[in-house]
MMTF fields as JSON, N, C-alpha, C and O atoms, coordinates in Angstrom:
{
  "mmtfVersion": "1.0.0",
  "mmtfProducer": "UNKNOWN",
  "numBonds": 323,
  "numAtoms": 324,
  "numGroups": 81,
  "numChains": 1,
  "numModels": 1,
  "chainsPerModel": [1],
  "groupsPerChain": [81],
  "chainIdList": ["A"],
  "bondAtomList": [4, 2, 8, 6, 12, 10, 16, 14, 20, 18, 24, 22, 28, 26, 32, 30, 36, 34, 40, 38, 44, 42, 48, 46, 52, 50, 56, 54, 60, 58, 64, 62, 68, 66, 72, 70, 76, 74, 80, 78, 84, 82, 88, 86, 92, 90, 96, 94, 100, 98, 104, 102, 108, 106, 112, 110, 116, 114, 120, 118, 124, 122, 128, 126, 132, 130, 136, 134, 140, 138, 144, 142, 148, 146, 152, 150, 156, 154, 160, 158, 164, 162, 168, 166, 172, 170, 176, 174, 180, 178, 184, 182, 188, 186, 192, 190, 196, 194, 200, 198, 204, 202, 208, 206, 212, 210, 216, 214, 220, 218, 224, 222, 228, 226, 232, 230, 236, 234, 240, 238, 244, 242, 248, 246, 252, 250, 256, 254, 260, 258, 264, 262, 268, 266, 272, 270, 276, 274, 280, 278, 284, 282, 288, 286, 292, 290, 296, 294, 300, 298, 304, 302, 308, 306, 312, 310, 316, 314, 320, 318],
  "bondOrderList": [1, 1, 1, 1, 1, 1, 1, 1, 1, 1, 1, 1, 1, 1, 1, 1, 1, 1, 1, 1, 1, 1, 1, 1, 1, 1, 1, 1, 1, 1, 1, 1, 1, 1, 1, 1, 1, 1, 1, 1, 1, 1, 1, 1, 1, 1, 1, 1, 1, 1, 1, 1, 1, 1, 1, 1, 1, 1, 1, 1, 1, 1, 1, 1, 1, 1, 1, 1, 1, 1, 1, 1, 1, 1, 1, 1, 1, 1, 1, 1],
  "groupList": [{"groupName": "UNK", "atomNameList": ["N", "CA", "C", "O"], "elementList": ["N", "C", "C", "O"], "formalChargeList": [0, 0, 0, 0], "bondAtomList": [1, 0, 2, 1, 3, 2], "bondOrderList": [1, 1, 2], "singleLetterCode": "X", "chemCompType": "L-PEPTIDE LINKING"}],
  "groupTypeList": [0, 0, 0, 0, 0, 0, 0, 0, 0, 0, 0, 0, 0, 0, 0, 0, 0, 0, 0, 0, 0, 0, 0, 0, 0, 0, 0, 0, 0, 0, 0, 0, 0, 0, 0, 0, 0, 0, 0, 0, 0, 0, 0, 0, 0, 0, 0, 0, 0, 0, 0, 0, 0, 0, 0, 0, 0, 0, 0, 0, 0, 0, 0, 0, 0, 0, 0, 0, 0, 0, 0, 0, 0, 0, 0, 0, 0, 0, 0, 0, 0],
  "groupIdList": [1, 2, 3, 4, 5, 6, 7, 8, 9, 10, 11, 12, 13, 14, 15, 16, 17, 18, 19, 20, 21, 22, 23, 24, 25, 26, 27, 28, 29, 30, 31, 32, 33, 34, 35, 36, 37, 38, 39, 40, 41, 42, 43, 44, 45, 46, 47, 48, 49, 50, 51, 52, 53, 54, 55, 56, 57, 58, 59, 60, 61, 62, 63, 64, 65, 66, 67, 68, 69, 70, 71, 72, 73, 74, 75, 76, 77, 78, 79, 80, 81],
  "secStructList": [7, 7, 1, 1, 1, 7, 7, 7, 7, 7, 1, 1, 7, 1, 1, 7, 2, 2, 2, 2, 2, 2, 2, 2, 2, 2, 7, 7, 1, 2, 2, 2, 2, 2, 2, 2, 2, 2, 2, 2, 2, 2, 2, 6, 6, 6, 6, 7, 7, 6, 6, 1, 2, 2, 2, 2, 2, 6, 6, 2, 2, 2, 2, 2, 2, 2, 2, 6, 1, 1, 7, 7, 7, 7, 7, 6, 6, 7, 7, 7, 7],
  "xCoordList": [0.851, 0.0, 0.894, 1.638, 0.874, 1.911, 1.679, 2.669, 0.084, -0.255, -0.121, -0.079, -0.058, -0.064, -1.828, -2.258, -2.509, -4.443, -5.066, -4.526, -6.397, -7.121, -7.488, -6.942, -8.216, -8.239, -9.032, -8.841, -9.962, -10.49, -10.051, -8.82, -10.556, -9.533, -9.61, -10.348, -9.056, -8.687, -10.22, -10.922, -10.306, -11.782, -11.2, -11.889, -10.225, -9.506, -8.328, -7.831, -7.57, -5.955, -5.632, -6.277, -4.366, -3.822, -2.807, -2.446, -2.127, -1.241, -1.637, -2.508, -0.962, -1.774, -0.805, -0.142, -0.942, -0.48, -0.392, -0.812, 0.403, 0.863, 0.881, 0.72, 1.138, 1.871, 0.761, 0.408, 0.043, -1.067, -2.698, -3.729, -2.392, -3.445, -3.113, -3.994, -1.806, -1.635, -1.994, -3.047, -1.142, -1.703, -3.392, -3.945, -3.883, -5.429, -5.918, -6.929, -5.056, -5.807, -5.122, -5.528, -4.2, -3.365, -2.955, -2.436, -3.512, -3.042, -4.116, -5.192, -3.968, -5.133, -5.362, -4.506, -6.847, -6.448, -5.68, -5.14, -5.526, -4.376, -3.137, -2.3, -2.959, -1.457, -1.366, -0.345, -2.248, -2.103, -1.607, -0.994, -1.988, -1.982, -0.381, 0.45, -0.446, 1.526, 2.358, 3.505, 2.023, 2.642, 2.851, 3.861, 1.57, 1.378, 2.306, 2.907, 2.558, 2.846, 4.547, 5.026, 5.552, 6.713, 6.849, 7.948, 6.151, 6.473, 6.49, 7.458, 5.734, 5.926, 7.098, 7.426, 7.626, 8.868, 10.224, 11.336, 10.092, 11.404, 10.626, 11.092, 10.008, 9.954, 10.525, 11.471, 9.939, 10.838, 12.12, 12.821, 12.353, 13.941, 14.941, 16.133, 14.277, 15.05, 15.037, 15.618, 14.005, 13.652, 13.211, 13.629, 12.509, 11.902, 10.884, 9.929, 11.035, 9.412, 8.862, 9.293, 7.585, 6.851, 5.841, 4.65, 6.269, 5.9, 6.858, 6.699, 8.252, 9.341, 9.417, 9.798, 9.143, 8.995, 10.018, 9.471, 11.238, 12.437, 12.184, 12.632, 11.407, 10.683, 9.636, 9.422, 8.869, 7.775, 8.159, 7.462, 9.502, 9.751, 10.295, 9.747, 11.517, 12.025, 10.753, 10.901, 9.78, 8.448, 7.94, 7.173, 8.013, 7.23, 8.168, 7.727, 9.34, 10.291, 10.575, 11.126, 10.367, 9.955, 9.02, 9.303, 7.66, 6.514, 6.181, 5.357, 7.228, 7.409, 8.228, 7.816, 9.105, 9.973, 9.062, 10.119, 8.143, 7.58, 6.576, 6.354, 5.841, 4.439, 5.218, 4.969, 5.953, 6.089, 7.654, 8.118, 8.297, 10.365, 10.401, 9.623, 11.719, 11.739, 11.658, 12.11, 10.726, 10.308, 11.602, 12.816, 10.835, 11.79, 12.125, 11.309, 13.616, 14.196, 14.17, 13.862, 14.592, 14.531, 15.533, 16.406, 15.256, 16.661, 17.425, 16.941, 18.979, 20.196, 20.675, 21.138, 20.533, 20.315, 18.814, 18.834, 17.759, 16.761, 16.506, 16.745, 16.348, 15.975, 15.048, 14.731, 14.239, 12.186, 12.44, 13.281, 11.529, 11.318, 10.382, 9.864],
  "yCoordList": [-1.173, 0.0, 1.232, 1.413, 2.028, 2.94, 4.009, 4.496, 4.834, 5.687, 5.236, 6.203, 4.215, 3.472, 3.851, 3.854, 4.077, 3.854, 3.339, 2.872, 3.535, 3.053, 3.606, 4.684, 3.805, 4.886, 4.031, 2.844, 5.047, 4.494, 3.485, 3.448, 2.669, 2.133, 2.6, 3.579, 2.178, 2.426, 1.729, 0.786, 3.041, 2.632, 1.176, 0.753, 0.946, 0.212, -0.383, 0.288, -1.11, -1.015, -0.02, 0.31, 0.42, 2.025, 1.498, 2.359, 0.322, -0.214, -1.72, -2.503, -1.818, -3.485, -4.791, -4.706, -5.81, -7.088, -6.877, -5.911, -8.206, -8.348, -7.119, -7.245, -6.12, -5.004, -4.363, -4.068, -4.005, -3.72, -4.235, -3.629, -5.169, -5.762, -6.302, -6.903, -6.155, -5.519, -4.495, -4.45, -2.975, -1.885, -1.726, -1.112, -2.331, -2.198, -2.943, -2.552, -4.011, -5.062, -4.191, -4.557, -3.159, -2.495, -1.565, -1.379, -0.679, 0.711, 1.517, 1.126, 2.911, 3.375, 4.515, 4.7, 5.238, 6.777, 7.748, 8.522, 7.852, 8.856, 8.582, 9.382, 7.103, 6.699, 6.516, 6.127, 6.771, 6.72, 8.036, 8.032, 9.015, 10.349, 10.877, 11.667, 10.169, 10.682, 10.026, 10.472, 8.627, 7.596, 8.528, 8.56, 9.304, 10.502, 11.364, 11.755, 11.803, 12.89, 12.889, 13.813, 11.733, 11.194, 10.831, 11.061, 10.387, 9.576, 11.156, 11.436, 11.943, 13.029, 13.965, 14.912, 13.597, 14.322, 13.265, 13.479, 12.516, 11.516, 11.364, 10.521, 11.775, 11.933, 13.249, 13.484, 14.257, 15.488, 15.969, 16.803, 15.669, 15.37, 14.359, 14.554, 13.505, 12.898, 12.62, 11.819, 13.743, 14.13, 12.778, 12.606, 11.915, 10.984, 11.197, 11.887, 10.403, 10.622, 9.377, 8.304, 9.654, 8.176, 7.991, 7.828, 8.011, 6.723, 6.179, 5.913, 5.731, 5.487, 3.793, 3.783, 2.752, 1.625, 1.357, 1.006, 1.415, 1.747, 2.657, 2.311, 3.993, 4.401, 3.871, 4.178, 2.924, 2.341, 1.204, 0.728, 0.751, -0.466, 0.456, 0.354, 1.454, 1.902, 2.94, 3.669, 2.86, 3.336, 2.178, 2.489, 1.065, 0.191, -0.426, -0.724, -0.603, -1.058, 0.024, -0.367, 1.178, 2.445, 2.095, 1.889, 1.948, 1.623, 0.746, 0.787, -0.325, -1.4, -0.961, -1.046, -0.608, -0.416, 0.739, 1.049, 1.774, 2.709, 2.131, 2.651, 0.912, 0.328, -0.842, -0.976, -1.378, -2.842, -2.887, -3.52, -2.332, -2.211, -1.532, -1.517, -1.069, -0.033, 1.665, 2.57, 1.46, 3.32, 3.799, 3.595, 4.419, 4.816, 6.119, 6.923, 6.445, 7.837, 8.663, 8.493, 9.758, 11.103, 10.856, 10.0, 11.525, 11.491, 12.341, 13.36, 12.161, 12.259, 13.9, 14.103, 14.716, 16.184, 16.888, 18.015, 16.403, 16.882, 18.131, 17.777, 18.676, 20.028, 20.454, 21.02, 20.265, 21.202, 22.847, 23.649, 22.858, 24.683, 24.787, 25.867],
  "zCoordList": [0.0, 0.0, 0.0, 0.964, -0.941, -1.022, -0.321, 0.225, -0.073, 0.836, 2.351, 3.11, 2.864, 4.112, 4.384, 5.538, 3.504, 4.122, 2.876, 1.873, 3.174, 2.144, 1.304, 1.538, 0.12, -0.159, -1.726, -1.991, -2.631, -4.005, -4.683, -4.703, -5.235, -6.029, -7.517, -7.626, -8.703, -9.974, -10.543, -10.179, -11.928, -12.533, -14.08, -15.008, -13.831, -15.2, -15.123, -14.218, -15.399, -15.252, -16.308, -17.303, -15.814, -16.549, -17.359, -18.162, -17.5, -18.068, -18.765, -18.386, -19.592, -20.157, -19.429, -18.395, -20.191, -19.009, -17.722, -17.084, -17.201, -16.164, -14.625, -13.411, -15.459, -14.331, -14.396, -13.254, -15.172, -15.093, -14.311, -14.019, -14.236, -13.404, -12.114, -11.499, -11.546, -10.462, -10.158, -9.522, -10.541, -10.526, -10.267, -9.354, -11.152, -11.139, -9.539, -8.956, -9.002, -8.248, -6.943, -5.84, -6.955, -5.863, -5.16, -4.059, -6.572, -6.11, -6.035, -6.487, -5.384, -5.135, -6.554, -7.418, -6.506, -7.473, -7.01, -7.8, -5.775, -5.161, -5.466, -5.886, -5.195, -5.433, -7.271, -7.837, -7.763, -8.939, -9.789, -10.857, -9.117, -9.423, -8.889, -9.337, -7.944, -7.567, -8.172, -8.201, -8.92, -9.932, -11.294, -11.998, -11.476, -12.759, -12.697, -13.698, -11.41, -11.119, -11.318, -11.975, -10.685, -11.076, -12.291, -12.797, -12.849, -14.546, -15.143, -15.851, -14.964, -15.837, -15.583, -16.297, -14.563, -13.83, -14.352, -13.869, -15.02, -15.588, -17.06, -17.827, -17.29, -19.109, -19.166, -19.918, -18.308, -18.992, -18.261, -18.834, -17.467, -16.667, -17.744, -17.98, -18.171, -19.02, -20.468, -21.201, -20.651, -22.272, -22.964, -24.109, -22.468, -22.869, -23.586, -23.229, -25.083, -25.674, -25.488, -25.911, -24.629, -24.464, -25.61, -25.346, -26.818, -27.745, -28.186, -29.378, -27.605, -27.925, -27.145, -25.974, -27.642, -27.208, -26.117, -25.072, -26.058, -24.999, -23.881, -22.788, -23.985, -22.683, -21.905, -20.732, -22.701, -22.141, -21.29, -20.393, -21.703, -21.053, -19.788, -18.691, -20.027, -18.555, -17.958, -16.978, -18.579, -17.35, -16.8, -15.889, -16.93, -16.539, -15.488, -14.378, -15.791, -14.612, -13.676, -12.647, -13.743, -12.992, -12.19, -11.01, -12.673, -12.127, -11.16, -10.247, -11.64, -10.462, -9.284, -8.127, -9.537, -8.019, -8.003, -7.454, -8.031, -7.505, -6.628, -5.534, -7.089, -6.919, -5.727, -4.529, -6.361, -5.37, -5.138, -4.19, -5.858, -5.408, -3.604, -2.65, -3.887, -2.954, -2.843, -2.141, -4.077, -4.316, -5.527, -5.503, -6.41, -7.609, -7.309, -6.858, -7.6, -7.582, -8.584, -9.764, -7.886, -8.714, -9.992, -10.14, -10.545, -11.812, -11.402, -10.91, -11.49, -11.229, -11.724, -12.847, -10.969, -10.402, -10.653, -11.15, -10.397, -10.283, -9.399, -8.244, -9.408, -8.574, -8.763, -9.81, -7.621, -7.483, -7.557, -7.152, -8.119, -8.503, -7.324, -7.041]
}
């Protein structure tokens, strides 16, 4: 549980296979929205175009250590405005 409570769950899985129907069976819409909220912070931190089949795979292994790893990091000098 990534929020540590309970919280909505997901109207769909957001991803297809496997990882996806975890996600769907796991995570909440809150925790889904801060999942949004990082992926969009390492596509453009790392100038990723996600229709680029090679980003989809390192979002999805992202996704996992975010969802079920030990939490995915920032990209390598990130700095919040």
């Amino acid at each position: 549980m990534k929020l540590g409570r309970e919280a909505e769950g997901l109207d769909f899985a957001p991803w297809p296979g496997e990882l996806g129907r975890r996600v769907f069976e796991q995570v909440s819409k809150p925790a889904w929205a801060e999942w949004l909220a990082h992926q969009t912070m390492l596509i453009n931190e790392n100038r990723l175009n996600p229709l680029d089949p090679k980003t989809r795979t390192f979002l999805a292994g992202e996704m996992e250590k975010y969802f079920f790893g030990g939490g995915a990091e920032k990209p390598a000098g990130y700095v919040p405005e």
